[in-house]
N, C-alpha and C positions, 0 to 999 in steps of 0.2 A: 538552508545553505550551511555547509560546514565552517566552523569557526577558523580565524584565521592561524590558530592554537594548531587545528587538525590538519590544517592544508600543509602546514609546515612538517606536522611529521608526515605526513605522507610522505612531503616531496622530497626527505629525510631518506625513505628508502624507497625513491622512483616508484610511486604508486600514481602519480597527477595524470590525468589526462588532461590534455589539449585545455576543453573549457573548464577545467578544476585551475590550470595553472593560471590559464585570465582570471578566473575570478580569487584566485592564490592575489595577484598583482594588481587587480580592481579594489581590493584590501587597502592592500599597503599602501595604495596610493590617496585613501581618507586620511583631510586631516583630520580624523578622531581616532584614527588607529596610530596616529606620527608615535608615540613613546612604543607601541610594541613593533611597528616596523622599524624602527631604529636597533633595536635589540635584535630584531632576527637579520638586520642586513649584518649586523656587529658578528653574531654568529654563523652567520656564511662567509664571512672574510677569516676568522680566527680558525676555521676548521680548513682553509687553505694554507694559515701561515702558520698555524698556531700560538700565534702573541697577539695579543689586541693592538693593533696598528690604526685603528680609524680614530680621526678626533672627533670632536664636536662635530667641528666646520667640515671636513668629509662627510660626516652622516648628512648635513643637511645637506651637501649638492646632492648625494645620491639620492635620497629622498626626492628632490626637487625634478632630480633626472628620472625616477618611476613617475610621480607625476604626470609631467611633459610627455611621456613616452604610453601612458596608457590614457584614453580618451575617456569622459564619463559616460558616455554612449556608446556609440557603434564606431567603430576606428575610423581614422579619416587619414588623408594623405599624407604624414609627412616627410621631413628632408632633414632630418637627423644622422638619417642611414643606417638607421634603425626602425624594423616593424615592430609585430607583436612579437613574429619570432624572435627575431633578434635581441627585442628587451629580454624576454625570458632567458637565452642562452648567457644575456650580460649579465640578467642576477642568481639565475641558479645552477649557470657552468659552473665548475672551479677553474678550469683553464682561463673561460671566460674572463673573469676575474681579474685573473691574472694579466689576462693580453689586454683587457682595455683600461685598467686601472692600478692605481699605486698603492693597492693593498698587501700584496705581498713585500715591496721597498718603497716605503712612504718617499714619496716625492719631495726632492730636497729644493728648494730653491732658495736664493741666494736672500742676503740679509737686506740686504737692499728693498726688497718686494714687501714689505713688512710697515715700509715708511709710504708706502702706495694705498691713499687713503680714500673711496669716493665722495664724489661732490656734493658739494653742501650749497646751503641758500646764503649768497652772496653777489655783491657786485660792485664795481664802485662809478660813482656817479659824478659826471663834470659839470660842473656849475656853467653859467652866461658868462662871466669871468678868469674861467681857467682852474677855479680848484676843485680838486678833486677829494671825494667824500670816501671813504671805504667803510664800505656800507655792513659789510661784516662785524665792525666793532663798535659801532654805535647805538647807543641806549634808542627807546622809544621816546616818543618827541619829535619837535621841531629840530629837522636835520639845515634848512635855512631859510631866506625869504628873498624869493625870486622878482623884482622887478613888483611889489605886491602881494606875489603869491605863497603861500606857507608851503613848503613841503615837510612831509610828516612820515615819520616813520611807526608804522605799528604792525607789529608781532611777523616780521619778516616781508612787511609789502608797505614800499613808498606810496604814498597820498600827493596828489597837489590838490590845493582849494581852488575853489571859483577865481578868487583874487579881484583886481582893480580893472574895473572894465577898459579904462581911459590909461592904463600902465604900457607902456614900452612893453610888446613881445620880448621875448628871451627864450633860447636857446639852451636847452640842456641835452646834455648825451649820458646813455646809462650803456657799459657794456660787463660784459661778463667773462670772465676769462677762463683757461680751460678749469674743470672743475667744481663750475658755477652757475648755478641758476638765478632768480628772480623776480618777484613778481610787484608790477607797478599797476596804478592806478593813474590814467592819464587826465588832463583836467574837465574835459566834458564826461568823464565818467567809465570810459571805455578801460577794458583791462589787457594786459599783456602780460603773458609768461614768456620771459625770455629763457633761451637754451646754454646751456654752454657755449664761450667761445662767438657772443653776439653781440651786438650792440643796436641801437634806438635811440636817432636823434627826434626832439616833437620840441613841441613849444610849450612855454610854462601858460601860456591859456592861448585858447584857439577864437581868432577873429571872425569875421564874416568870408563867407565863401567855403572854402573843402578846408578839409583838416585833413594834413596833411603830416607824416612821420616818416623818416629812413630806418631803412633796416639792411643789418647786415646777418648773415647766420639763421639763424631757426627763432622763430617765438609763435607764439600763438594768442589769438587775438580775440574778442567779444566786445566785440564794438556797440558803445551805446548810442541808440537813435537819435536825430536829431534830424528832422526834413529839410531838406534846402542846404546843408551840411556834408555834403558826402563825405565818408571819409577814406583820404586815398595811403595805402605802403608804396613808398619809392622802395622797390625792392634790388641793393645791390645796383644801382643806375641801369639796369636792363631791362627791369619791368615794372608797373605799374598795375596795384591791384585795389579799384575802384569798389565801395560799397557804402549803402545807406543802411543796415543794421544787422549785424550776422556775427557767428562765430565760425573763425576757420584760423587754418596754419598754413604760416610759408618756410620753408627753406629753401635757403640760398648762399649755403657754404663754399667756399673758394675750391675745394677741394673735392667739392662733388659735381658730377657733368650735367649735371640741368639743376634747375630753379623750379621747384614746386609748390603748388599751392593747392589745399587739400579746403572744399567746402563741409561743414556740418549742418550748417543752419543757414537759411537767407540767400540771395544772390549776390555774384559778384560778379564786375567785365576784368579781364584779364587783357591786358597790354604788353606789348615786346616795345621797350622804346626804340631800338634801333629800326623796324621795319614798321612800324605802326599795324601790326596782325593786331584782331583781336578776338575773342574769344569770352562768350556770357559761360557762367558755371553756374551749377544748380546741386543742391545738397547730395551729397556720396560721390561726389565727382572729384576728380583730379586734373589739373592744366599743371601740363609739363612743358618747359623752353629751353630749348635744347644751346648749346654753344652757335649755332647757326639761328638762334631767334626764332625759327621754326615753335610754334603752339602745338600740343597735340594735350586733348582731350581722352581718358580715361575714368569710365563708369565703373560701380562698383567694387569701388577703393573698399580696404580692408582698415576704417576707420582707426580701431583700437590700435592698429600698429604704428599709422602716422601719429597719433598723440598720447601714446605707450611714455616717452620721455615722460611727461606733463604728468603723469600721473604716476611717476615714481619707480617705473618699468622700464625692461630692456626689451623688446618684444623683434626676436629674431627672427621668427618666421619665415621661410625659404627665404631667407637673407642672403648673399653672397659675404665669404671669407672679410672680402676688403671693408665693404659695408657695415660688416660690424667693427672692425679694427676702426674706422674711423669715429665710429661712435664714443670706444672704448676710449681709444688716443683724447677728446675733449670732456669726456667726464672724470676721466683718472689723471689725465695731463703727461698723457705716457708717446714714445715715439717706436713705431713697430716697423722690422728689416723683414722685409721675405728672404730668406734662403733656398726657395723649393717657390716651383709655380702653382701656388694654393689659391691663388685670389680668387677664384670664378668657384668655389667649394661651395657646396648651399648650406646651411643649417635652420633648424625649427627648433628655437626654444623661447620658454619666456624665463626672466628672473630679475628678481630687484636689484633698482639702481644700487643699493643700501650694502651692496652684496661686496668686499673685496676683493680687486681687482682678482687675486688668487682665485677664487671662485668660481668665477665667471671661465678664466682659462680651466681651470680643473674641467667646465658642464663642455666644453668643447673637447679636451683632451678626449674625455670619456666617449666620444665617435672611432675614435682611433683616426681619423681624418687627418690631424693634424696634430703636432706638438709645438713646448716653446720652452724656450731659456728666454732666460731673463739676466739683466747687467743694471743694477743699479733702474732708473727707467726706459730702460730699450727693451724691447721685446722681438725676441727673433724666431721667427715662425719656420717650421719648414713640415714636412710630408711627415705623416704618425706611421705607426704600425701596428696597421690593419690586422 
């Protein structure tokens, strides 16, 4: 196969066919080729503008956007709105170029978007008493002693001990605000990643009978066994998600129209408390409840994307417009205006949470789909040019 050296001059003086130009873009899209496709995407923008206009951070969306847009296989569907063709035309047009990207007039946004930082592992935590702990700037250690119980902090995840069996229950709430994640250790052992923008009320040790915890928002759960134990999420006071040892995720964001619970591992019964429906799940499944309490089961969930957060991902994949802006809105802590009726827009990409907020808008802009100004933290979206 020719070197990614020769595909470039070919494509230099329109010699690529068809599959020279995939395997041109199959290249570029290794990360062990990243420092020499960096240099030739550098050199297909300068021989448009002739100034070097791309920074760092441009090269890496773009990079991230060949990526995305070329499969390591045999292409597969997606809803970028962009195919093969169309990657091709985006990196090796020069018009191209020019109509989807701000290579030829680097993209000014305001100074405001600069202070728009993504979310980090934080949270803060309310005691059985009312104080509140901000969990962000506390050492490792004992953060305090619950009714008996120690709670501990180490290397970004709350601990509670066994504690005093004969001790007064107590009540703690941990929530996270936008921005924020964090990970607890509940006292039978069981683990929770919470999401941005959640919160998890439980008990500093759990009695006889069900173990039981509220939640509001997104987290994700790996419940340790315990027989004769179950342990149940009040999820948002509208459902109830029953189980004796599994890992799975619930959301149930105020802002989004149903309450979902995504199984990986284990069973679980699913409850609507207003109508008493119920519903058993089994691993790769989804139970969905709708504003009307209505259950409905769906097979063959796309795992990685429901716990894409959890794992430090944005994972777009035929997302809808709003879908993601909602996402964006709690890990950047940003408030987004439609100007233009874009919400029902699909997109398919993945990219790190890690990424600034600028980023993220730049791998969308690059559809021509849509556009955005920005004010300080408001994002106002409306229709791109296509």
């Amino acid at each position: 196969m020719p070197s990614l050296q020769e595909l470039y001059a070919a494509f230099e003086v329109n010699k690529l066919s068809s599959e020279e130009e995939r395997a041109f873009l199959a290249q570029l899209s290794l990360p062990a080729h990243e420092a020499e496709a960096r240099e030739i995407i550098r050199r297909m923008a300068e021989q448009v503008t002739e100034t070097p206009v791309l920074t760092a951070e441009q090269l890496t969306v773009l990079h991230k956007s060949i990526i995305a847009a070329v499969p390591p296989s045999q292409p597969v569907r997606r809803v970028f709105h962009w195919t093969w063709a169309a990657a091709v035309v985006f990196l090796m047009v020069c018009s191209a170029l020019v109509k989807y990207t701000f290579f030829n007039q680097p993209k000014a946004y305001p100074s405001g978007v600069a202070s728009i930082q993504p979310g980090k592992s934080g949270a803060i935590l309310v005691l059985g008493d009312g104080t509140k702990v901000l969990l962000d700037t506390v050492a490792n250690g004992v953060v305090a002693n619950q009714s008996g119980t120690q709670v501990q902090l180490q290397n970004g995840q709350l601990l509670y001990g066994a504690g005093d069996a004969s001790a007064t229950i107590t009540y703690n709430t941990m929530y996270t605000p936008r921005g924020r994640q964090f990970k607890l250790m509940l006292p039978d052992g069981s683990l929770v990643w919470l999401n941005a923008a959640s919160s998890i009320r439980y008990p500093t040790k759990f009695g006889h009978g069900q173990r039981l915890v509220e939640l509001s928002g997104e987290a994700y759960f790996e419940v340790a066994g315990s027989p004769g134990h179950p342990f149940v999420v009040n999820v948002a006071n509208q459902a109830a998600v029953e189980v004796l040892g599994t890992h799975f995720n619930v959301q149930a964001y105020d802002n989004e129209n149903e309450i979902s619970t995504t199984l990986l591992e284990g069973k679980v019964r699913i409850k609507a408390i207003s109508t008493n429906q119920q519903a058993i799940l089994l691993p790769g499944q989804q139970a969905r409840i709708s504003q009307s309490s209505a259950i409905s089961l769906e097979s063959a969930v796309d795992i990685d994307k429901v716990i894409a957060w959890k794992e430090g991902q944005f994972n777009f994949e035929d997302t809808r417009l709003e879908e993601i802006m909602h996402q964006l809105e709690r890990w950047y802590d940003i408030e987004t205006i439609y100007e233009d009726d874009v919400r029902n827009i699909r997109f398919g990409s993945i990219i790190s949470r890690k990424e600034h907020v600028q980023s993220v808008l730049t791998l969308l802009e690059l559809t021509g789909e849509v556009s955005f100004r920005t004010s300080g933290r408001l994002i106002y979206i409306r229709k791109g040019k296509k």
